[in-house]
C-alpha positions, 0 to 999 in steps of 0.5 A: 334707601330711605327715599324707597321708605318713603315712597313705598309707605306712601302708596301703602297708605294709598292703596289702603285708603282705596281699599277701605273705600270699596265695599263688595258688591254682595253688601250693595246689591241684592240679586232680583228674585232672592228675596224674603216672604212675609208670613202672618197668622192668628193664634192662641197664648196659654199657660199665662199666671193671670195676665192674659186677655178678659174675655168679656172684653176681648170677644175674639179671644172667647170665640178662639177659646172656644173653637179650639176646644171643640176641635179637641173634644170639649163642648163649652157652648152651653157654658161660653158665657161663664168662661173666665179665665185670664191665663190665655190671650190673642195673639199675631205671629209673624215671620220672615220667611227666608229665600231658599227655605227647605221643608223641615227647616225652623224659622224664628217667630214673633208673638204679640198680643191682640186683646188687653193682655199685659204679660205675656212671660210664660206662655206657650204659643199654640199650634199656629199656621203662618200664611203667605200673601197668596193664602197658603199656609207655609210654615207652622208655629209652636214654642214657649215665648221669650219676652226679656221684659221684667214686670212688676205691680204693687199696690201703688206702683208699677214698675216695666223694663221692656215691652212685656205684650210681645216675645219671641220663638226661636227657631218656633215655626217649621217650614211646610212648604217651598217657594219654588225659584230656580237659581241654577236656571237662570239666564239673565241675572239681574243685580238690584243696588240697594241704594240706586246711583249710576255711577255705582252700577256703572263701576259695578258693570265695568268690574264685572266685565274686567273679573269675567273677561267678557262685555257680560255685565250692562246697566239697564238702569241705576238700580239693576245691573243686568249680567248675561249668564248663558253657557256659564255655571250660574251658582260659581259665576255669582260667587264670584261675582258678589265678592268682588270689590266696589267703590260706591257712590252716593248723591248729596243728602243731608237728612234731617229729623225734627222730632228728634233734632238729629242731622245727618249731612253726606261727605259730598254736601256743598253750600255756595257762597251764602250769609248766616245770622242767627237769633231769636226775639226772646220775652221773659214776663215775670210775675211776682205779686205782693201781699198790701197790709194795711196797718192796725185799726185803718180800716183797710183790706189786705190785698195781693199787689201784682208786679210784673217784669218784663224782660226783652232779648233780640240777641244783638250780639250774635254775628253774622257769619259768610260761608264761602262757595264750595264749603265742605260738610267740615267748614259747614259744621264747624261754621255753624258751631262757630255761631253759637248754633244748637241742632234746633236752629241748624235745622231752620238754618240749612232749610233757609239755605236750601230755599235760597237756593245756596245748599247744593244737596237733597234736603230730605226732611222727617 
C-alpha cells in the first residue's frame, strides 16, 4: 500500500510539472487578420488653471484657437495677435483600436501635450477625430484627462510625481466606423506564434489534428500554422482550438542590457569547455598638496608643496576558473559568482565567451 503511495504521488508530480509547462495555444498565437489598429488625431485641451501652452511661442496652438472658434461663431482675426491666454494647449491623441469594434462602442484614449504645456490636470479634451493609416476618421475624442501626476511650484523649488504633459479618457473615444473582417467566412485560418520556433508550431500542429480527429492542421512556416476549416463551424472549431494546451519551446538566448547592467539567460543556455580569469588594472593618483611656511624674518614665501601617491592594483589574486562542456545556466551562474564577478564584468565576460566561440546561444546585446 505504501509502495501504491508512492508510485501514485510520483506520477502526480510528474504529471503536474507537464502541465505547468504548457501553455494554451490562445496565449502564443494569435489568429492572422485579428489584430489592433492605430488611431491618431490632433486636438485641443481647455479649462487648464495657467498651465497650458504660450501662444507666442507655440504658433500651432494660436492657429487651432483660432479655427476653432470660427467654426463656433466668434471672429478673433482682427484680435489674433492679443490672444493670451495660457488655459488651452495642443495636443495628440492616440488610441488602440480593438478588433471586432462595433459602432457606438467607447475606446480609452491618451493625450499628450504638443507645445510647451506643463500641466495638463484639469482639462477637457475637445471634440477630436481619431484617424486610421488610410485617412478615415473611425472614432471620435471627447472627456476630462486623467494624468495621476502631482505638481507642485515654490519660489525656489519644484516638486513632480509622474509626468504631468500626459493623461488619459477612459472609455473617451466613440467608435464611428468599422473595420470589416469576417471571422465566421474564413476557410483557411492561419495561427501566428508570437515567438516563431518550429518545433512549437509542430507540437501546435499535431494537437490540433489529435483534438479535431482530422490532418486539418499543417505548419507552412515556424510562425504560422495553417489549419483547413472547410465544412466546419469556423467561431466553435477556434474555441476549441485556442484552448487547447502546448508545451512551447524556445531557442538558446541570452540577452543582454548594457545600459542597465540587467541579463537575462534562457533555461537551455550552454557553454563548452572554456577558462575564465577575470580582473582589472586599477590606478588610484592621489593628490594631497601641503602648505611650506617658511619661519619668521627668513625672507621666504609661503608655498603650497604637491604630493602626490599613486597606488597601482592588477587584481593578482583573483583565480582562474574552468567551465566544463555542456555547463548549465545554474553552474554558469554560480561559476561566475564564485569569481567575484558583478553584472558589469559578466556582460564583457559572456561576450568574450561568445566570440571564442564556447557559448552555445544567441548573444542578443541592447
Amino acid at each position: 500500500m505504501h509502495r501504491l503511495l508512492l508510485i501514485c504521488g510520483f506520477f502526480l508530480a510528474f504529471w503536474s510539472a507537464q502541465a505547468a509547462a504548457q501553455i494554451r495555444i490562445k496565449d502564443i498565437a494569435d489568429i492572422e487578420g485579428v489584430r489592433e489598429n492605430q488611431l491618431v488625431g490632433y486636438g485641443l485641451v481647455v479649462g487648464l488653471n495657467g498651465t497650458g501652452d504660450r501662444l507666442m511661442n507655440a504658433i500651432f496652438t494660436r492657429q487651432s484657437l483660432i479655427g476653432m472658434l470660427e467654426r463656433l461663431g466668434v471672429n478673433t482675426m482682427d484680435q489674433a495677435q492679443n490672444l493670451s491666454t495660457k488655459n488651452i494647449a495642443a495636443v495628440m491623441v492616440t488610441a488602440e483600436f480593438p478588433a471586432f469594434a462595433r459602432n457606438g462602442n467607447r475606446i480609452d484614449v491618451t493625450v499628450s501635450s504638443l507645445g510647451d504645456a506643463t500641466d495638463l490636470m484639469g482639462g477637457t479634451l475637445m471634440v477630436t477625430p481619431l484617424l486610421g493609416a488610410d485617412g478615415e476618421v473611425y472614432a471620435v475624442a471627447q472627456g476630462a484627462i486623467s494624468t495621476g501626476a502631482i505638481s507642485a511650484r515654490g519660489a525656489a523649488q519644484k516638486v513632480t510625481r509622474g509626468v504631468p504633459t500626459t493623461g488619459r479618457i477612459p472609455n473617451g473615444a466613440t467608435v464611428e466606423r468599422e473595420v470589416p473582417f469576417a471571422l465566421g467566412n474564413l476557410q483557411i485560418l492561419h495561427l501566428g506564434l508570437r515567438n516563431p520556433d518550429l518545433t512549437t508550431a509542430e507540437r501546435m500542429a499535431n494537437v490540433v489534428n489529435l483534438t479535431l480527429g482530422e490532418h486539418l492542421a499543417n505548419v507552412t512556416d515556424p510562425h504560422t500554422v495553417a489549419v483547413d476549416l472547410h465544412g466546419r463551424d469556423v467561431v466553435a472549431t477556434l474555441a476549441r482550438i485556442e484552448n487547447l494546451h502546448v508545451e512551447p519551446d524556445q531557442a538558446a538566448t541570452v540577452v543582454v542590457d548594457e545600459s542597465t547592467g540587467t541579463i537575462v539567460m534562457g533555461a537551455d543556455v550552454r557553454i563548452s569547455t572554456v577558462a575564465i580569469a577575470q580582473g582589472n588594472l586599477t590606478i588610484r593618483v592621489t593628490e594631497t598638496p601641503q602648505v611650506s611656511q617658511p619661519g619668521a624674518f627668513s625672507g621666504g614665501q609661503t608655498v603650497v608643496v604637491p604630493r602626490t601617491d599613486i597606488q597601482v592594483n592588477d587584481q593578482s589574486n583573483r583565480k582562474l576558473g574552468v567551465l566544463q562542456s555542456g555547463t548549465t545556466l545554474q553552474e554558469v551562474v554560480s561559476a561566475l559568482n564564485s569569481l567575484g564577478i558583478g553584472p558589469r564584468d559578466m556582460i564583457t565576460i559572456l561576450e568574450a565567451i561568445k566570440s571564442a566561440g564556447a557559448l552555445q546561444a544567441d548573444l542578443v546585446v541592447h
